[in-house]
N, C-alpha and C positions, 0 to 999 in steps of 0.2 A: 563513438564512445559517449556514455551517458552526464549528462554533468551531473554531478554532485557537491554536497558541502559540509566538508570535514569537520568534525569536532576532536582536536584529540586529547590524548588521557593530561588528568593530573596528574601534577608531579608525582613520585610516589608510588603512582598507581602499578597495580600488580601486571606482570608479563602475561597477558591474555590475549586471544583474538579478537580483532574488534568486531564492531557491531554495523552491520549492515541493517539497512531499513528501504521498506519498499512501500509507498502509501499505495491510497485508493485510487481508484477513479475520478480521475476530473480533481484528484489532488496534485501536490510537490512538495519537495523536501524542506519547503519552508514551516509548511500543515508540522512539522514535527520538530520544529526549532527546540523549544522550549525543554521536551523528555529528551531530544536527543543532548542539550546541553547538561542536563541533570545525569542524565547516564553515563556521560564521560569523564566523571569524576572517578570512573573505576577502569576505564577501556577506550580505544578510539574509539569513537560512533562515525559513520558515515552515513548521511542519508539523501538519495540518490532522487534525481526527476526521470521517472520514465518515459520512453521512447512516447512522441507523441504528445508531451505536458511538461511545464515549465520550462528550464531552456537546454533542456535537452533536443536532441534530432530528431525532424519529425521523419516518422521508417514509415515502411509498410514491407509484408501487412501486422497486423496491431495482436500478434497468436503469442500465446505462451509459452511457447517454443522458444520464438523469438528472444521474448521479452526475458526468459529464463538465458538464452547469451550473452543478453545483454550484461544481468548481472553478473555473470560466471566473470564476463571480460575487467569489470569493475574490479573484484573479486582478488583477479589477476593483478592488478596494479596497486592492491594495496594491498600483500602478504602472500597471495594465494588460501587462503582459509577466513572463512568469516561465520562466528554466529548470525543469525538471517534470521529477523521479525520483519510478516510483510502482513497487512492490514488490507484485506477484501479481496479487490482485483492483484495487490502486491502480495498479498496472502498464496493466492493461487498460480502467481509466479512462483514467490521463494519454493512452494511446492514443486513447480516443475523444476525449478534449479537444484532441488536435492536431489530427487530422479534423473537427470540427464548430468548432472557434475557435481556428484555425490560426494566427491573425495573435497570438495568446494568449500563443502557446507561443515560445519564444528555440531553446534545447535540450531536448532528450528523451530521458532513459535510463529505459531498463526492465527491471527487475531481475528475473530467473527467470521472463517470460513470455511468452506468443504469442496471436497474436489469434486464437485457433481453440479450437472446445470442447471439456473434458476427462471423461473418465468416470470419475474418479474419484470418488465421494460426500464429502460435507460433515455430511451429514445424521446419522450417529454421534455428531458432536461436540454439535451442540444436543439432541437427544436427552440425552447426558451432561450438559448442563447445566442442562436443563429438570428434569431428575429429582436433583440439589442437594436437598434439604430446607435449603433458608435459613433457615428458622426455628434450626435447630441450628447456626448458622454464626457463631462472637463472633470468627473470626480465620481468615485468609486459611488457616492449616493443613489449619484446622476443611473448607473446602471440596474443598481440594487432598485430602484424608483419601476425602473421598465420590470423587470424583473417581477416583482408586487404586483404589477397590472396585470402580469401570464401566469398570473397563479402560483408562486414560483414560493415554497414556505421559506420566511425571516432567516432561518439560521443558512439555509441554503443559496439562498443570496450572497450572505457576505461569504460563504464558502469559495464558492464558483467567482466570484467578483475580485478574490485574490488574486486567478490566473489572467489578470486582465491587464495587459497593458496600454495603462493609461495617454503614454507619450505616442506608441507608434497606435494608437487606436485601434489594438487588435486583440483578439483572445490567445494566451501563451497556449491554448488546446486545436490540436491539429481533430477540427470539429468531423471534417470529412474522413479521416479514417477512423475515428473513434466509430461513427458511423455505419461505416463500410464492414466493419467488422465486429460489431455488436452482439450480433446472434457467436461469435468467436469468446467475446468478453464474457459472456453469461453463462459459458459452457464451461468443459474442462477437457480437457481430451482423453482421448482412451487410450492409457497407458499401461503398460506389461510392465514388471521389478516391483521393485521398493526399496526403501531407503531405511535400514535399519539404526541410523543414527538415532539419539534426544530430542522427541519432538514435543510441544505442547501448542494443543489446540486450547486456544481462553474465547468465550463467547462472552455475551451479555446476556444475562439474565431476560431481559425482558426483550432479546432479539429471537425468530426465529430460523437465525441462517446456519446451524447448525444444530438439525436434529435430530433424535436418536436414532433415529433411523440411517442415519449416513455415517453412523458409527463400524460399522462393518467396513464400508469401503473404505475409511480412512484409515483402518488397522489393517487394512488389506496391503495399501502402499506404504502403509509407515508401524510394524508392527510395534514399535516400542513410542506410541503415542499416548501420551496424558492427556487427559481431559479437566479444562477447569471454567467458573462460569464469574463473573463479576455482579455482584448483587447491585441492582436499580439501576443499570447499565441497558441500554440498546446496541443496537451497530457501531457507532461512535463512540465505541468503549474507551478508547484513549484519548477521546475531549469529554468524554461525560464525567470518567472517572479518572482524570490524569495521574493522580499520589497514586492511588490504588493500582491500577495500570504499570505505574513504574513501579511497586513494589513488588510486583506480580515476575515484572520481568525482570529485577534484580533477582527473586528467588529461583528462579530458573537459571539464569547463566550461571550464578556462582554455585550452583547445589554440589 
């Protein structure tokens, strides 16, 4: 079972399904403390560390398949029905968890991604971080320092430098199958249905992980999908643009 950490509703708050969250890569459910605590002012939020990152279990192997039961099983433990925003690699889970446990899913927003594979490498980062000397590391500085010397950009340091635990000197990322199955992470699988639920796809503006061209195949699997874009936003649309972001996703569940 994946761990998680519950926000739940204010008082008050209206009889809705809660909200599931599913970060990125080389994220945790901590990456989303802040909008999952603002969002629960109206709904549980639940935001979960996938298999393999923060302290959840490390699985293999690291497919969306997988990682799509994993949430379905979360899913299960708190209602059976969950709205589901998943952000990159959690994007193209909650994906696969509408398609494989459709009846799961309420609504579906997916933040900066497409179900189609990308050529961009991953593989730079764990590198960067497999080569850390921990043993030298008494303070998150101490890592982000090594990190700066491999080329490794400012804001991605202190990213990456979150999953790092400091006491047992180790990375909370299970580096060797993130690895292992990379060319899996950058893919999406080739799947038959669709899921005719509520979905919306929200990119950023100035990202190009969703474009127009992969607009077909995502109305392919999700015929009643929206499209919306976050002005001065990249990838990190919900740390670049956080209000915005959560305005975006309160207009969508409550609609």
């Amino acid at each position: 079972m994946l761990h998680w950490i519950s926000h739940p509703p204010a008082p008050g708050a209206a009889d809705v399904p809660p909200l599931l969250i599913a970060h990125g890569l080389y994220g945790s459910a901590r990456n989303w403390g802040v909008i999952a605590r603002r969002l629960s002012d109206q709904r549980q939020v639940v935001a979960v560390d996938m298999r393999n990152h923060g302290q959840s279990p490390w699985a293999t192997p690291h497919r969306y398949e997988d990682m799509a039961d994993d949430l379905a099983e979360v899913i299960g433990e708190i209602g059976g029905r969950a709205d589901v925003l998943g952000h990159s690699m959690g994007g193209k889970t909650a994906m696969m968890l509408a398609l494989r446990h459709g009846a799961a899913v309420n609504r579906l927003l997916v933040a900066d991604i497409a179900p189609v594979p990308y050529d961009h490498s991953q593989m730079q980062f764990i590198e960067a971080m497999r080569a850390v000397d921990l043993s030298k590391v008494e303070k998150r500085s101490d890592a982000e320092a090594q990190l700066a010397a491999l080329g490794v950009d400012r804001a991605l340091q202190s990213f990456f430098t979150q999953s790092l635990d400091l006491k047992a000197k180790r990375w909370r990322l299970n580096l060797d199958a993130l690895a292992a199955d990379m060319d899996e992470i950058l893919s999406f699988p080739q799947v038959e249905g669709h899921w005719d639920g509520p979905a919306l796809f929200l990119s950023g503006s100035e990202s190009d992980y969703v474009k127009p061209e992969y607009r077909p195949r995502i109305r392919e699997l999700f015929p009643n999908a929206r499209f919306a874009r976050l002005s001065g936003a990249g990838h990190w649309l919900h740390a670049e643009k956080p209000r915005e972001f959560e305005a975006t996703v309160r207009a969508f569940l409550n609609a």
